[in-house]
MIKOL-882408 format. One line per 4 residues: number of its first residue (from 0); their letters; for each residue x, y, z of C-alpha. Coordinates in steps of 0.1 Angstrom, whole numbers, plus 5000, padded with zeros to 4 digits. Layout:
N
NUM) A) X/Y/Z  ...;
***
This chain:
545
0) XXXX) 9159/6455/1680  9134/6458/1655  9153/6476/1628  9184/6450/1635;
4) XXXX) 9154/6420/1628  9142/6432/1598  9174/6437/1585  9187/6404/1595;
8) XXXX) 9152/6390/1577  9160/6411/1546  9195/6393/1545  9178/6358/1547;
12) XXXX) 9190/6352/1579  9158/6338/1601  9155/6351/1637  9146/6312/1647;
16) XXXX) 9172/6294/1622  9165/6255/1621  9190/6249/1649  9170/6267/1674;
20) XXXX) 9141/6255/1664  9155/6221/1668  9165/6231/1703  9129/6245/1715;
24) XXXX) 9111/6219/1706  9130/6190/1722  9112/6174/1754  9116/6183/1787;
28) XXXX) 9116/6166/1816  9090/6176/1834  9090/6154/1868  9117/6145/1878;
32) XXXX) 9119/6102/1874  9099/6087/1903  9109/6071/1929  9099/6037/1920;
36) XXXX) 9119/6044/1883  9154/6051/1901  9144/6019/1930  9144/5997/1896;
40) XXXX) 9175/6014/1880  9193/6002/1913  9181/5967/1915  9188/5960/1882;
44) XXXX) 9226/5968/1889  9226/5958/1923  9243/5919/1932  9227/5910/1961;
48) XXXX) 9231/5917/1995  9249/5948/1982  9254/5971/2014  9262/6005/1994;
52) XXXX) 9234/6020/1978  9240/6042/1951  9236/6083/1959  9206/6101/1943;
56) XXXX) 9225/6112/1918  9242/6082/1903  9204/6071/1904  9195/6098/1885;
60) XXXX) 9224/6093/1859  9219/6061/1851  9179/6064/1846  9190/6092/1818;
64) XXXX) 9216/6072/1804  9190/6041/1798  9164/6062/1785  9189/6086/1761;
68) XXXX) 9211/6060/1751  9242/6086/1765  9245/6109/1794  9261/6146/1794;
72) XXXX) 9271/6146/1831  9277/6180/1852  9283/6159/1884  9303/6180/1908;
76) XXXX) 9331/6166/1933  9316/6136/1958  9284/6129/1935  9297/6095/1925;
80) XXXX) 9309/6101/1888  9329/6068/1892  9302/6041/1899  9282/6061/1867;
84) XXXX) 9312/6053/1848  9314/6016/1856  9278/6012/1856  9269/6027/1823;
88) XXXX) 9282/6000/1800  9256/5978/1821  9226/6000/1816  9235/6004/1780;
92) XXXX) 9245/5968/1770  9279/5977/1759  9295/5950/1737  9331/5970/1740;
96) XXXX) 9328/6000/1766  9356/6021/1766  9366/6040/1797  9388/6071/1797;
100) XXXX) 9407/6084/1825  9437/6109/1833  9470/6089/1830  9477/6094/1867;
104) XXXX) 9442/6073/1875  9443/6043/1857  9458/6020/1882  9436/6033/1906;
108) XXXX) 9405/6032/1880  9414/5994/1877  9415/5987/1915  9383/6004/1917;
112) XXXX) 9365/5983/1894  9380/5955/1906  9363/5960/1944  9327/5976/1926;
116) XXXX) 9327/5942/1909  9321/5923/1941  9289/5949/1946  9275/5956/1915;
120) XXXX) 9273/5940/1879  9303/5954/1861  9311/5940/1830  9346/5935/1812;
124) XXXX) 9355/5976/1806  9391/5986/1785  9405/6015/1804  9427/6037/1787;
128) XXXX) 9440/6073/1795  9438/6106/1774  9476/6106/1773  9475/6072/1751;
132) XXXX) 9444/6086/1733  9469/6117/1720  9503/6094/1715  9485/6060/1695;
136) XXXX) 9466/6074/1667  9450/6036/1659  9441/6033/1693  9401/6040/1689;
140) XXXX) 9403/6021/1660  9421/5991/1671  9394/5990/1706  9363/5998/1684;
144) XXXX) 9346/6011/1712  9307/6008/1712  9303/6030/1741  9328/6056/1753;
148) XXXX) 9327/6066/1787  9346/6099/1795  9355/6107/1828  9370/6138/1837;
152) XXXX) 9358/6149/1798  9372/6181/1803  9403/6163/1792  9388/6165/1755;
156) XXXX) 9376/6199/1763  9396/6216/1734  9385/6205/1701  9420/6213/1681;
160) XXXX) 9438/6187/1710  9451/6157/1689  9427/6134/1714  9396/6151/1707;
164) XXXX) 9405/6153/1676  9406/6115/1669  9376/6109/1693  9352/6134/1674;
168) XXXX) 9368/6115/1639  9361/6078/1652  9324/6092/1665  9319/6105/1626;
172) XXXX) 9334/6072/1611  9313/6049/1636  9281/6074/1641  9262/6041/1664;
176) XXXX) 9285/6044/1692  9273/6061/1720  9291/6088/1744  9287/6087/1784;
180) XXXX) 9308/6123/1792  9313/6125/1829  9332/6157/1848  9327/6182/1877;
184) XXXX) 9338/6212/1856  9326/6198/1819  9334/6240/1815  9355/6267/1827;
188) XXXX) 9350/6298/1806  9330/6290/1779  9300/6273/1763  9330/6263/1735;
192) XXXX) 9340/6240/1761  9317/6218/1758  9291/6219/1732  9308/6193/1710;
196) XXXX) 9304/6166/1741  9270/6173/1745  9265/6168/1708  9284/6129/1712;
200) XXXX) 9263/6123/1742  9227/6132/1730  9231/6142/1691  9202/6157/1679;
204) XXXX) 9185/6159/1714  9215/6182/1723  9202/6213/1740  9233/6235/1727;
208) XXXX) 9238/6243/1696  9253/6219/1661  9254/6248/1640  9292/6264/1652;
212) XXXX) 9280/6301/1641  9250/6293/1668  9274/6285/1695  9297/6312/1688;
216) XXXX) 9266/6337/1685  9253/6316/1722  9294/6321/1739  9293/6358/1732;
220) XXXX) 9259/6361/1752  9271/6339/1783  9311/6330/1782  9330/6350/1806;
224) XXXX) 9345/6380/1792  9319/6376/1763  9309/6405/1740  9278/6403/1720;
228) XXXX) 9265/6417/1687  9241/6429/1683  9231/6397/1660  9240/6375/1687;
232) XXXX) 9214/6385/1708  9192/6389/1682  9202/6348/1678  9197/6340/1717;
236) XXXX) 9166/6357/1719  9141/6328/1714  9156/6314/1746  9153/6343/1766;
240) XXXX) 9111/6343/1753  9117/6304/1757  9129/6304/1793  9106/6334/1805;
244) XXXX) 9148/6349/1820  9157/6376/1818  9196/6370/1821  9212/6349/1790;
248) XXXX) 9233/6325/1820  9200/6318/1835  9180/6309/1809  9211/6288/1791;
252) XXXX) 9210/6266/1829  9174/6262/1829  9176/6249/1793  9201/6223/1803;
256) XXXX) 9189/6212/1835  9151/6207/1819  9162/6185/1788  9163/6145/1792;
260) XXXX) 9202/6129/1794  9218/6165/1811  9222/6156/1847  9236/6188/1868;
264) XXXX) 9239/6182/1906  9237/6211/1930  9252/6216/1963  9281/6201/1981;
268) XXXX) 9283/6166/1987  9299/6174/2020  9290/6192/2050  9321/6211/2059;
272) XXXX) 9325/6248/2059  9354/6264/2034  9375/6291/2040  9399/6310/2018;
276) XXXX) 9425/6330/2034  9449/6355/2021  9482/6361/2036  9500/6395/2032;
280) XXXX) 9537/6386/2019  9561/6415/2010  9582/6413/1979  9616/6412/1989;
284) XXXX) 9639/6438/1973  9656/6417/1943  9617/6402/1932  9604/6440/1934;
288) XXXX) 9632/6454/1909  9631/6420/1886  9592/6426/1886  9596/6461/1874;
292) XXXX) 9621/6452/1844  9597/6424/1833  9566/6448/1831  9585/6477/1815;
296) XXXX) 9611/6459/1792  9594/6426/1785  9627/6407/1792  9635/6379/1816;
300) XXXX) 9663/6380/1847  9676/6356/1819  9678/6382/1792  9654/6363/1771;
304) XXXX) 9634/6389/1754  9594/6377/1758  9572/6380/1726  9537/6380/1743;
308) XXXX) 9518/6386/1773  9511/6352/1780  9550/6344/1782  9556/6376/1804;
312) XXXX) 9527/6366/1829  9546/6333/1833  9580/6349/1840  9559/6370/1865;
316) XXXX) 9543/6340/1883  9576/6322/1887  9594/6354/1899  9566/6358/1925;
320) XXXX) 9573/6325/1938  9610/6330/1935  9627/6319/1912  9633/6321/1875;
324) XXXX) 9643/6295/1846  9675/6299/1825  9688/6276/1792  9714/6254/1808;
328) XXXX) 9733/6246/1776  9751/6212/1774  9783/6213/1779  9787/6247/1784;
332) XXXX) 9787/6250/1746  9762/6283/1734  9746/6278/1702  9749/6312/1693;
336) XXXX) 9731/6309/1656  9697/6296/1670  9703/6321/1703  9706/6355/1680;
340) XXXX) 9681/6337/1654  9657/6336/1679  9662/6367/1695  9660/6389/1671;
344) XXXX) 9625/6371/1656  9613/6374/1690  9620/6409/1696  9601/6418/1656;
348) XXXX) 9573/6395/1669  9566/6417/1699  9567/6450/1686  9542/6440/1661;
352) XXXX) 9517/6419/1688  9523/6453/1709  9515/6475/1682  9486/6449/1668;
356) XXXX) 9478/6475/1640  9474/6446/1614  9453/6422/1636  9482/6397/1646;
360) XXXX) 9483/6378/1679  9508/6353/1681  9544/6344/1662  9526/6321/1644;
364) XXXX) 9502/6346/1625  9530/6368/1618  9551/6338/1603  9519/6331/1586;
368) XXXX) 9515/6369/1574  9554/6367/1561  9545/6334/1541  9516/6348/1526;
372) XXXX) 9535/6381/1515  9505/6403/1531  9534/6411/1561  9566/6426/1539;
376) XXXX) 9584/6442/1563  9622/6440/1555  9632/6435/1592  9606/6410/1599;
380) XXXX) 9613/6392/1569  9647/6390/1574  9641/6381/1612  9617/6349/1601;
384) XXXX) 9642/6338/1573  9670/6334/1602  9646/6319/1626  9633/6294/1598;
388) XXXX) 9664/6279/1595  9671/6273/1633  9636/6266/1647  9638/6231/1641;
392) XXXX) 9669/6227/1670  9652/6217/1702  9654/6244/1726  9680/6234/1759;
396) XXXX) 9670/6223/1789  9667/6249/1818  9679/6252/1850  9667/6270/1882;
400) XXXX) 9678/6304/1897  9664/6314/1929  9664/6350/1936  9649/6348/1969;
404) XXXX) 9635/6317/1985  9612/6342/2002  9575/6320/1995  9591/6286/2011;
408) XXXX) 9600/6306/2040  9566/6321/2042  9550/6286/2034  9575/6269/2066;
412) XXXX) 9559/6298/2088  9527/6293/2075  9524/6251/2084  9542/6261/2122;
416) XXXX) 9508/6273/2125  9489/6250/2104  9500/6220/2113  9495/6187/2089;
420) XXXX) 9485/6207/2060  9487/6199/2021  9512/6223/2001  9503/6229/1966;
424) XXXX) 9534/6239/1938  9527/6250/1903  9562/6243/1890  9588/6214/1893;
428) XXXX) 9612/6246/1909  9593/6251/1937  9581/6214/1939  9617/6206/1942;
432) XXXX) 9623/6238/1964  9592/6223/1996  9609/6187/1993  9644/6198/2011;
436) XXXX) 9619/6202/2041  9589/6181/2035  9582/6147/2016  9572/6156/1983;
440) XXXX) 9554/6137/1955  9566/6142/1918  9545/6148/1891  9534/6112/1879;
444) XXXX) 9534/6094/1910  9506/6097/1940  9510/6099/1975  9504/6067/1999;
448) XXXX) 9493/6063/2031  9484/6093/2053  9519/6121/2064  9511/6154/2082;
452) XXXX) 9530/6179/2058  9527/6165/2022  9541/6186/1991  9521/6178/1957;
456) XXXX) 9518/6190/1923  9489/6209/1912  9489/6201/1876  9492/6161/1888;
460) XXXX) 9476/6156/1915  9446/6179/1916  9422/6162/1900  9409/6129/1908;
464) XXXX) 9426/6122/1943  9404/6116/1977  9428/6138/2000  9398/6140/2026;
468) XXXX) 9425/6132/2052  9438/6164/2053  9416/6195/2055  9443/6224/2051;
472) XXXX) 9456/6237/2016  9486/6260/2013  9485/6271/1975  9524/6285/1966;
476) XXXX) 9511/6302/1933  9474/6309/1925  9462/6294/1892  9444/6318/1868;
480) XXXX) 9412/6296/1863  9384/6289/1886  9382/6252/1871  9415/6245/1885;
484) XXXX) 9408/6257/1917  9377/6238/1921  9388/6208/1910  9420/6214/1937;
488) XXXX) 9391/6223/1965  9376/6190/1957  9404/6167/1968  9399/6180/2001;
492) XXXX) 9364/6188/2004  9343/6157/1995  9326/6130/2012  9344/6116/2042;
496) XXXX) 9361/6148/2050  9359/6145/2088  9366/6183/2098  9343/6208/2103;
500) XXXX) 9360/6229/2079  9384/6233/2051  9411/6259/2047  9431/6272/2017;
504) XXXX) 9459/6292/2023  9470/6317/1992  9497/6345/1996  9489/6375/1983;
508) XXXX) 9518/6395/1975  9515/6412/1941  9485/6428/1922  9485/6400/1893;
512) XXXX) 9479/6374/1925  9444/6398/1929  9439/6394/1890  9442/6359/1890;
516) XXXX) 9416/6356/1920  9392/6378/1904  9396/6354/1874  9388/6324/1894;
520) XXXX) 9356/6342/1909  9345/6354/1871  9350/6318/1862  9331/6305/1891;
524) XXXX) 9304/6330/1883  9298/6316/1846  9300/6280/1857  9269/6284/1883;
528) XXXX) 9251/6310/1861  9251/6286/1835  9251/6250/1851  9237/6258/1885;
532) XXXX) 9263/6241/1898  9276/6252/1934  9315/6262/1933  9335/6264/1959;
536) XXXX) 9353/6291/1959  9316/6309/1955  9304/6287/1991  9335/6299/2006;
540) XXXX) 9340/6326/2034  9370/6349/2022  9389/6363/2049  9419/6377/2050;
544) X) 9453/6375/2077;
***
């Protein structure tokens, strides 16, 4: 390393820039607040004769959001993130506090309030949902939030989304107003994911990075799937020295959990046990053979030909649940111009992602590439000049074909044994597909009242709801993210739940099903290496049927 450092110093580059200075010689916490600290936090939010005391870490919380003037808050599932959220406005004297919630929680977020009112001193508090944040432009500005209270934050996780977009613009046109960001998986795979949020909550206290090169230089050492340089680690090295870790995710959590206004909760806020359970499911014949064209030709049972991975691994997870999508064209009418238009850009696209000779990933950077005249091939030239003057149609709607309805009979064997049990879909097909034998609950609405055998969407519904009623998950299709199955985990296994233990069911029929698990442990792994947060999925005893 010494060589790389002196050549690194020759180029003016400092082995402890400003930024990392910044960041080691912020305060720590030292003790945690005392006793008597967190007793007065409560009684000053308290109304009287208030039965429900607040849990330690809402205490906690709220201290650090009084004395930081914002909060970056790693509060896992059954920690209380939604009295913080209605309290913090109080701590902080909020004139305008807005709250931000998913869409499908508002209504419920309003109820909430509404009962928490009669307990403790909640002020007058807008709520608003991401959804409206990405569809109304003026909306920050016509609020004028002084405070903004993000729950679920991980909603603004991606900095090029139109909503975080507009929050991080309003937050650099009105620098005074303060940031309250509230979630159970604040990341997933990356310290990209978050390092902007911390930045809103605590600004120059922040103890990641402000300088981007920084946090890229920081992700390579600890994202998952990361791949340093050596100047990267010649850049994280001050907090390996700092830290006295040896390992970059150790040394990044014990930075965070040791700077004022970061509160990370460990452990499970309930007592049951988890299991995850695999269940052996054959491919039937048709799925096998459809599987086997996708892989080798990179076309669809529809014929559509696929331009990238990511599109092929989605045709894969639908035919492993069944099915597939094909255009249902109105009428009956083809529209055989933007059809062959799009084909044939499709098909140039992929042979040049496959062959990647010139560094291009997606359709877009080749379009890009032809614009620019550094990409002249004749054939994709001609391809993007036909596709130009079609892409603008709106693609059809689709329609569903089911090959083999083989995972809804699995799943109706699987809850004969089960009993009440919660059914999980990933896709409005097989949604659709569990309601001709069970109630089902479209995307958009939420369930009521307590039935046996409930259907639900994963996408909708698996985040934010207390499903502590049931204690058995059957997952139709397993997502490739950890965060997701976490967040799904929670519904079930928070306070309240009244079973010993909680089950999740996954079949396990195809080698991309044991990809997408390893991905969700990986992901696991970075989130409790980093944040020293417990994950489920890690707590869990895997067994198999």
């Amino acid at each position: 390393m010494g060589a790389l450092t002196d050549r690194l110093q020759a180029d003016r580059r400092p082995v402890i820039d400003a930024d990392t200075a910044r960041i080691l010689a912020l305060p720590r916490k030292g003790s945690r607040p005392s006793a008597q600290a967190l007793d007065a936090v409560e009684a000053s939010l308290a109304l009287p004769g208030c039965a429900y005391p607040l849990l330690p870490a809402q205490r906690r919380a709220l201290y650090w959001v009084g004395h930081c003037g914002g909060l970056a808050g790693i509060v896992g599932v059954g920690h209380g993130k939604f009295l913080i959220s209605a309290l913090a406005p109080t701590v902080l004297g909020a004139v305008r506090p807005l709250l931000l919630v998913p869409a499908r929680l508002k209504f419920q977020t309003l109820a909430e309030l509404a009962i928490w009112r009669e307990r403790y001193r909640i002020g007058d508090i807008h709520v608003e949902s991401y959804a409206a944040l990405s569809t109304r432009p003026a909306l920050l500005d016509e609020i004028a939030p002084d405070l903004i209270v993000a729950d679920e934050c991980h909603m603004l996780r991606h900095r090029g989304a139109a909503r975080t977009r507009r929050v991080l613009r309003y937050f650099r046109a009105q620098p005074e107003t303060r940031f309250v960001g509230l979630s159970g998986t604040y990341t997933s795979k990356s310290l990209r994911d978050y390092a902007h949020l911390v930045e809103l909550a605590l600004r120059n206290a922040s103890p990641v990075p402000l300088d981007y090169p920084l946090v890229e230089s920081w992700s390579a050492m600890v994202d998952v799937g990361g791949e340093p340089t050596p100047y990267d680690e010649v850049a994280f090295a001050p907090l390996l020295a700092d830290t006295e870790q040896p390992v970059a995710r150790d040394a990044l959590y014990r930075l965070l959990d040791r700077t004022p206004g970061v509160e990370l909760t460990r452990g499970q806020a309930c007592d049951a046990s988890i299991e995850i359970r695999a269940i052996p499911l054959a491919l039937p014949a048709e799925i096998a053979t459809a599987l086997d064209d996708l892989d080798r030709d990179w076309i669809s049972p529809s014929g559509e030909n696929l331009v990238d991975a990511v599109r092929v691994a989605a045709v894969r997870r639908q035919l492993l649940q069944g099915f597939y999508y094909r255009w249902d064209w109105p009428g009956g009418v083809v529209d055989v111009p933007w059809l062959a238009a799009r084909a044939s850009w499709f098909s140039v696209v992929r042979g040049i992602i496959r062959s990647n000779r010139r560094g291009l990933d997606t359709p877009a950077q080749v379009a890009e590439a032809i614009e620019a005249g550094t990409l002249t091939r004749a054939d994709a030239v001609a391809a993007w000049s036909l596709w130009d003057a079609q892409r603008a149609k709106p693609a059809p709607p689709v329609e569903t074909v089911w090959l083999d309805p083989f995972v809804l009979t699995a799943t109706a064997a699987l809850l004969r044994r089960t009993g009440p049990a919660l059914v999980w879909a990933r896709s409005r097909a097989m949604l659709s597909g569990l309601s001709m034998s069970m109630p089902a609950i479209p995307a958009g609405d939420e369930p009521h009242g307590y039935t046996p055998q409930l259907a639900l969407s994963v996408a909708s519904h698996g985040t934010g709801l207390n499903l502590q009623a049931w204690n058995t998950n059957i997952l139709t299709s397993v997502p490739p993210g950890g965060a997701t199955v976490e967040q799904l985990l929670g519904r079930t296994h928070r306070a309240g739940q009244a079973a010993d233990e909680v089950i999740l069911f996954y079949f396990d029929s195809h080698d991309s099903v044991r990809d997408d698990w390893r991905k969700v442990l990986a992901d696991a792994e970075y989130v409790r290496g980093t944040t020293g947060a417990s994950q489920k999925c890690l707590a869990a005893r895997h067994v198999r049927d």
